[in-house]
Phi, psi and omega in degrees: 000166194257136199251103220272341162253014132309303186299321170320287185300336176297316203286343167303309195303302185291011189268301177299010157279304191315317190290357179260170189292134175353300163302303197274356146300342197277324192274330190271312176308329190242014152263337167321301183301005185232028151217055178308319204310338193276328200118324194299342189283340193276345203253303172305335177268322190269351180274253205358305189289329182313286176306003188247317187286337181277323182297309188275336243307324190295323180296325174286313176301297184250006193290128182287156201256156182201115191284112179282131164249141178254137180246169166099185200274358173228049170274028164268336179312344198208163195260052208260124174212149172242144180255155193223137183185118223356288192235007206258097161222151152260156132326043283223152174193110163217132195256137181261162166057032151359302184265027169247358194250150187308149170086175226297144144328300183272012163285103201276164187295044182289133177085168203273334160342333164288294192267347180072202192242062184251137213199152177246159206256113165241106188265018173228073176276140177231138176315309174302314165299157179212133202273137183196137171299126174290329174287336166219023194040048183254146204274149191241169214199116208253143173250147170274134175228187177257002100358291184166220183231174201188159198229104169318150169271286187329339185271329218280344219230008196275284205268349187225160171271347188246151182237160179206078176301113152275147163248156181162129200294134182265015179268148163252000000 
């Protein structure tokens, strides 16, 4: 059975992580991960999209789909798609195949020790925008290639295993 005031008391917690500043969310968010077994990291991805689907709903609702291509020595590891809706875009980064990627088995796929020089493709990259983690607000630093412009995995993927990009214009 499910213990619905737990869960409850977990979803505080995580509201107060939402309210901190970036480093200490970056530290409460990559502790989750050192108790998958409780839930909260899993509570934290589905409250995060939630509260993002309640901000945006056009992006969810009318937003066009858009299948991300990964580059680098482990894009087979990983799943990317982005939804788009006028300058609104979110970001999807979820990794596959766990025990085929370098390092401990029981270690998650953090970082660039992991991830290399493995990159997701944002080919509706826009200048004004900035790219931020939903999960530690941390601001992501996008590389120009000649190719194109591209979102390093080792950023999107450092402190959490799943990623959830706002992309959204910083002109006033």
């Amino acid at each position: 059975p499910v213990d619905f005031g737990y869960r409850r008391t977990l979803l505080d917690v995580l509201q107060t992580l939402a309210t901190q500043t970036s480093e200490q969310r970056k530290t409460g968010v990559r502790a989750l991960c050192d108790t998958l077994e409780d839930g909260r990291a899993k509570l934290l991805v589905v409250r995060s999209a939630l509260v993002l689907r309640e901000r945006w709903p056009e992006v969810f609702q009318q937003g066009s789909y858009l299948p991300l291509a990964v580059k680098g020595e482990h894009a087979a590891h990983l799943c990317a798609y982005a939804r788009i809706a006028g300058g609104r875009i979110v970001i999807t980064v979820a990794p596959r195949f766990f025990a085929r990627l370098p390092g401990e088995a029981d270690i998650l796929p953090l970082g660039e020790k992991v991830w290399g020089d493995t990159a997701v493709d944002m080919p509706f990259y826009r200048r004004d925008n900035q790219y931020t983690c939903a999960f530690t607000g941390k601001v992501l630093k996008l590389e120009q290639r000649l190719s194109g412009w591209r979102l390093p995995v080792a950023q999107v993927l450092a402190e959490f295993p799943v990623g959830l990009i706002i992309g959204e214009s910083v002109q006033t």
